[in-house]
ZADO-1210 file (C-alpha; in nm, 4 decimals, padded with zeros to 6 digits):
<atoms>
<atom x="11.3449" y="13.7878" z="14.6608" code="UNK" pos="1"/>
<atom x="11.0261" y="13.8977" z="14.7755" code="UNK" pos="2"/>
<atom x="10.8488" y="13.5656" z="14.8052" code="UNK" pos="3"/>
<atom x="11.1020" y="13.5129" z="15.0768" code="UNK" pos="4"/>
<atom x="11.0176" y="13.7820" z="15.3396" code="UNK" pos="5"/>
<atom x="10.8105" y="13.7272" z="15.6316" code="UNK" pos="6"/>
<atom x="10.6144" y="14.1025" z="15.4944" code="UNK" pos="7"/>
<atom x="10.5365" y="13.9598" z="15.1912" code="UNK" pos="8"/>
<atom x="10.4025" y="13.6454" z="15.2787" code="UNK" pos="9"/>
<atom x="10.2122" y="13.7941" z="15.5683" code="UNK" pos="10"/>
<atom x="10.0531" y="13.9761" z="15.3358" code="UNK" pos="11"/>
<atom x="09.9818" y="13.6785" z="15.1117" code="UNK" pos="12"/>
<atom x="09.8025" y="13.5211" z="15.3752" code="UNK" pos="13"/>
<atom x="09.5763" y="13.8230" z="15.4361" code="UNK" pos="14"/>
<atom x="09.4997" y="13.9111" z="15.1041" code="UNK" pos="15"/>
<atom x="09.6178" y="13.6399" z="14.8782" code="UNK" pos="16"/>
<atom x="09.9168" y="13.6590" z="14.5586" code="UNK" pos="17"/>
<atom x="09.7543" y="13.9281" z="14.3839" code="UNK" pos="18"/>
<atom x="10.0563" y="13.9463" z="14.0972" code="UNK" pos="19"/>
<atom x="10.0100" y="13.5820" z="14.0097" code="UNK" pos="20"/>
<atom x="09.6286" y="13.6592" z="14.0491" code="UNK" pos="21"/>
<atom x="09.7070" y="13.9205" z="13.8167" code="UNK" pos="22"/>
<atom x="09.9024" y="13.7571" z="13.5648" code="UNK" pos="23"/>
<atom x="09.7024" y="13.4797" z="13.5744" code="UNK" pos="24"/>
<atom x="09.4332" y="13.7341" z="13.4788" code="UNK" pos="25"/>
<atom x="09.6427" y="13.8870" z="13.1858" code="UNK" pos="26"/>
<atom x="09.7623" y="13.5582" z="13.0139" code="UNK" pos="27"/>
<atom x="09.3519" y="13.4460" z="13.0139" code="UNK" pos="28"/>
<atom x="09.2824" y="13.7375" z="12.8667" code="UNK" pos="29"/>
<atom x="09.5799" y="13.7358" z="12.6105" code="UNK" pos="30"/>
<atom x="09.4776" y="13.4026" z="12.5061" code="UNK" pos="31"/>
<atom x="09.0987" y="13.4901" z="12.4640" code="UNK" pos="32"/>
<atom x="09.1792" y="13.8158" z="12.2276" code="UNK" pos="33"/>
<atom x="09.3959" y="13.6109" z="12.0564" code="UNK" pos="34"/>
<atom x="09.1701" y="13.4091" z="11.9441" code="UNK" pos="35"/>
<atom x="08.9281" y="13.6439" z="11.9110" code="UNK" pos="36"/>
<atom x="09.1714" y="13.9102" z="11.6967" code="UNK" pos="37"/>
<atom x="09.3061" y="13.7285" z="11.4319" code="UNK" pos="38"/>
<atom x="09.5282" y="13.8714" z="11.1668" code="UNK" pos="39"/>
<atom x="09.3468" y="13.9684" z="10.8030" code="UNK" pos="40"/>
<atom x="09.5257" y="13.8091" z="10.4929" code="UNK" pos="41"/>
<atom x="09.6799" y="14.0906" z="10.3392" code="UNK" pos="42"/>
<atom x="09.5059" y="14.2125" z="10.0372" code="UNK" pos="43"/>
<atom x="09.5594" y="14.5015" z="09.7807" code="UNK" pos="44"/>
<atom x="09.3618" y="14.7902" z="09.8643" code="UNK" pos="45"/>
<atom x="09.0094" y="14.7920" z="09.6802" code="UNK" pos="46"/>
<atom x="08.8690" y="15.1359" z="09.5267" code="UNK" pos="47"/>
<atom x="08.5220" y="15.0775" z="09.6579" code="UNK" pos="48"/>
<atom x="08.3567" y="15.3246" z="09.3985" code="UNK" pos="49"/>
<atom x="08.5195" y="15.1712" z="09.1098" code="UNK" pos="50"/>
<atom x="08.4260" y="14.8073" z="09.2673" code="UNK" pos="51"/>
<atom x="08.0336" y="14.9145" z="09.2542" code="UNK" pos="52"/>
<atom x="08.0537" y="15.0373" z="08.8885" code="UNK" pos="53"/>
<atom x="08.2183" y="14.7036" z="08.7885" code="UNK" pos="54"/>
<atom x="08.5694" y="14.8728" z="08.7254" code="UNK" pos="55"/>
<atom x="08.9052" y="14.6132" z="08.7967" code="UNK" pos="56"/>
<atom x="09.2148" y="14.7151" z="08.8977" code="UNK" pos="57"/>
<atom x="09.4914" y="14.5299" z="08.6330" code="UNK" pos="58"/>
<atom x="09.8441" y="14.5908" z="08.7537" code="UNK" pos="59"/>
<atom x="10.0867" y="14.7467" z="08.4576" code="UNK" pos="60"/>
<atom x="09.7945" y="14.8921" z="08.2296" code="UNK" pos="61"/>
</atoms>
């Protein structure tokens, strides 16, 4: 395991744990798009033109 050699945490000391610097970048970020990208309720597609002249869309006519 890498956490275990004397390279690796050498090279902590000098330049600090960049992956959990890293990840702990990532899951901030992950958690800040989610809450800013938010899934739409689906909804059946809307013919804008149609919309504007007043025209609804009724299923089965």
């Amino acid at each position: 395991m890498p956490h275990e050699t004397p390279i690796y945490n050498r090279l902590v000391l000098e330049q600090g744990d960049v992956p959990a610097d890293v990840r702990g970048v990532a899951q901030r970020l992950a958690r800040e798009l989610e809450s800013v990208i938010r899934p739409m309720p689906l909804q059946p597609p809307v013919n804008v033109g149609a919309a504007q002249r007043g025209v609804t869309f009724r299923p089965g006519i």
